[in-house]
N, C-alpha and C positions, 0 to 999 in steps of 0.2 A: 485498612488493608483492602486491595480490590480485591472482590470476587469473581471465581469462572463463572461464564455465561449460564445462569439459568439456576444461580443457588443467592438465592435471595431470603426473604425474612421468612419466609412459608419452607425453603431449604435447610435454615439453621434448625427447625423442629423435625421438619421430616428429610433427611442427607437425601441428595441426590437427584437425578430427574426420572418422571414414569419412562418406561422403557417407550414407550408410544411416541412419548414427545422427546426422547434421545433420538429413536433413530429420525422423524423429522428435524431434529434442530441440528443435528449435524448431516443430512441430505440424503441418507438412505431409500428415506420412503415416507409417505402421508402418512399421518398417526390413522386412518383409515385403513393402510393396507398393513401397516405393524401385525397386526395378530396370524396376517399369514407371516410373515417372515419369523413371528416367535412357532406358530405351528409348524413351521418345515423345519428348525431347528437353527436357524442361519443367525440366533442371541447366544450366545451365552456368556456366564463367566469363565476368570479367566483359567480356571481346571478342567474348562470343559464343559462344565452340567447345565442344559438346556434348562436357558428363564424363558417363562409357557405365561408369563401374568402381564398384561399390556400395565396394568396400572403399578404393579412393583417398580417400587425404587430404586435406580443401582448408580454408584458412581460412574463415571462415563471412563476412568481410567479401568475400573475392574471389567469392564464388560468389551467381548472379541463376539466380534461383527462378519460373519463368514471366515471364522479364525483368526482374523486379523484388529490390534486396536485400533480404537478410535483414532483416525486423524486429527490430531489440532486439538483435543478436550478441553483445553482452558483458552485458548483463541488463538485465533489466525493472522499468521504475520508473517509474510514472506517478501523477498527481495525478487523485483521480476526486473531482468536486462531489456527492455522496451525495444523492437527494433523500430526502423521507421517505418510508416504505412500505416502504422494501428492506433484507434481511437480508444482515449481513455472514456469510454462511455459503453451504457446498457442497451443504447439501441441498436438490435438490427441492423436497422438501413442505414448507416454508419461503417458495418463491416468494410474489414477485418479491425475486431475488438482484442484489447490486451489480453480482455475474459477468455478469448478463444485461446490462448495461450495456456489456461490453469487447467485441473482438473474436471470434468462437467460436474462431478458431484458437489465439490464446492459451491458452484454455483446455485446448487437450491438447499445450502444451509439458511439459517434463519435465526438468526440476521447473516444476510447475503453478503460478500467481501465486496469494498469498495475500495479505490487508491487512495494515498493519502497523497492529494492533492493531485496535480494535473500536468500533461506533458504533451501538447501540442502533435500533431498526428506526427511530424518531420522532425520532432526532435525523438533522439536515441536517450537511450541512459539509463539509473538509476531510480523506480519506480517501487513505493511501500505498497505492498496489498493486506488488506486486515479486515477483519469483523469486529474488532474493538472501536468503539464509536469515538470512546474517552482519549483511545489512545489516537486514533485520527484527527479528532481537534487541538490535543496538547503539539501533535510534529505538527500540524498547520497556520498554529497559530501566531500572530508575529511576538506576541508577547513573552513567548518565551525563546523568540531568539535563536532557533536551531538554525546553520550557516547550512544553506547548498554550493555546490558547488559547480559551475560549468565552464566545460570547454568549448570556445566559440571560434568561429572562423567566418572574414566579411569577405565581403566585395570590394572596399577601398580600403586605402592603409587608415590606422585608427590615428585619430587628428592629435596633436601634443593637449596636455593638456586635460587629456577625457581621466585621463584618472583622478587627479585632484576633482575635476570632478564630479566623479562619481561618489568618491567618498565626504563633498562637502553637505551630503544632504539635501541640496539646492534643487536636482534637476526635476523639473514639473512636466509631467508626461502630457500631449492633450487630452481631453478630455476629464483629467486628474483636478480633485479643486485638494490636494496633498502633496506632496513633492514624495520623493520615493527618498527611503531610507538612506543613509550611509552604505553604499558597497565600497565594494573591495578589486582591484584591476591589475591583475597582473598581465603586462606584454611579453606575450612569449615567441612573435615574430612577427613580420611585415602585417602580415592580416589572421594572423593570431592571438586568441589572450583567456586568459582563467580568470573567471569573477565570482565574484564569492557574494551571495544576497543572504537577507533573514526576511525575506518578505516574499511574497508570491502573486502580483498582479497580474493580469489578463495579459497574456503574451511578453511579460513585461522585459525578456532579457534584448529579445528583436524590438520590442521598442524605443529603448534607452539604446539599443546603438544606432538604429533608422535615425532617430530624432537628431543624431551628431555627424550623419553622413555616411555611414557606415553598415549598409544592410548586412546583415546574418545569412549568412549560405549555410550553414552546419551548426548544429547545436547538440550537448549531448551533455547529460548532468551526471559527475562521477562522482558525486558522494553526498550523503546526507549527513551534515556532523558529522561523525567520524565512522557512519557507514559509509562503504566503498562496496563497489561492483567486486572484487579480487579476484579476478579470472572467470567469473562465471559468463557463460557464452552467452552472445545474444539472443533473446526467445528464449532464454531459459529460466526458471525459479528456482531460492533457495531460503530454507526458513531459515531466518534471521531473529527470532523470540530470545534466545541466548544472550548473541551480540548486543541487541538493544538494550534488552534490563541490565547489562552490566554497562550500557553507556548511560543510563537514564535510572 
C-alpha cells in the first residue's frame, strides 16, 4: 500500500510528521522559522487549540494552518491547461514557466511539483503536475502503456498512406537507432488529424510528421488515458487525485 509523503518506517512507530517539518514539507516556512509560526498561533488543530511544540507529531489532515487545511496532505496531482508561450521547466531564464501558473507556496514544498512528462513551449494542452515521484514514472513510462492523445494541424495535406504507417511500428525518426511505437492516426480534415502515442520522444509528434512532409503548425494534447481537459480553461489547474485513482 503506498504511503503519504513523509510516513515511512520511523512514521509507522511514531504517526505523523514534527510540526517543523509539516509546515516545511508542505511550503509554509523553514523548519527554522516553524516555532514562530507555532508561537503567534497560526498551528493548530483542527478544534482550534494552539500546537506550541515544533517537535510534536500531528497528522497533516488534523492540523489548520492559519484556519485553513493542509493542501494536498497525501500528494499533489493536478491537471494544468498549458497555454502556449510557457516552458515546462524550473529555470528562470526560460520564463514564462507553467510553475508561474500554480500557487507560489507549492512551489517550496519538498519534494517540489514536477510535470509529468513535457510539452514543448508551442504546444497547448493537457499537462499532470505532481510531487509523487512513483506516480510521475508509472504515467511516463512506455511500459505501461498510458495512450495521449493529440490534436494536430500541418502545413501540407497529410500524404495517403501515413497512417498505416504510423501504426506499422516501422517509422525510424533521425537520429533514433529504435523506430517509434505503433500509433494510432485519425484524419479529421485536409491538414488535420488525432494521434494517439504511448511513448514520449524528444519532440516526437512534429517529428514523425516533418519526417513525411508535413510540418506541425498546432499542436495541443487533450487527453491522457482517459483524463481529458473537460472545460477547464486555459492557464488554469484542477486536481485530478479522484479521477486518476479511479482510472489507475
Amino acid at each position: 500500500m503506498r504511503q503519504p509523503p513523509g510516513k515511512g518506517l520511523l512514521a509507522a512507530v511514531m504517526p505523523g510528521l514534527r510540526l517543523d517539518q509539516l509546515l516545511s514539507r508542505y511550503g509554509h516556512c523553514s523548519r527554522r522559522e516553524a516555532a514562530d509560526w507555532l508561537r503567534g498561533g497560526r498551528v493548530t488543530d483542527r478544534d482550534g487549540t494552539p500546537l506550541l511544540n515544533t517537535a510534536q507529531r500531528a497528522d497533516p489532515e488534523e492540523v489548520r494552518i492559519d484556519g485553513q487545511p493542509v493542501e494536498f496532505p497525501d500528494r499533489l496531482v493536478v491537471m494544468l491547461h498549458k497555454p502556449a508561450g510557457c516552458a515546462c521547466s524550473h529555470n528562470p531564464a526560460e520564463s514564462p514557466l507553467i510553475y508561474d501558473l500554480l500557487p507560489p507556496r507549492w512551489l517550496r514544498r519538498n519534494p517540489g511539483p514536477v510535470s509529468v512528462g513535457r510539452l514543448d513551449r508551442e504546444t497547448t494542452g493537457l499537462l499532470l503536475i505532481t510531487d509523487d515521484g512513483a506516480l510521475a514514472h508509472r504515467l511516463t513510462s512506455p511500459k505501461h502503456e498510458i495512450e495521449k492523445t493529440y490534436e494536430v494541424t500541418v502545413s501540407a495535406p497529410l500524404p495517403d498512406g501515413l497512417a498505416e504507417l504510423l501504426a506499422s511500428g516501422t517509422l525510424l525518426l533521425r537520429g533514433e537507432t529504435k523506430p517509434c511505437l505503433p500509433a494510432r492516426l485519425e484524419i479529421t480534415g485536409p491538414l488535420t488529424a488525432r494521434l494517439f502515442l504511448r511513448e514520449g520522444k524528444y519532440h516526437q509528434v512534429r517529428r514523425m510528421l516533418a519526417s513525411q512532409g508535413c510540418p506541425v503548425t498546432a499542436l495541443h494534447r487533450s487527453a491522457i488515458g482517459e483524463l481529458t481537459l473537460n472545460g477547464l480553461p486555459e492557464g488554469q489547474w484542477r486536481d485530478c487525485r479522484e479521477l486518476l485513482d479511479r482510472l489507475h
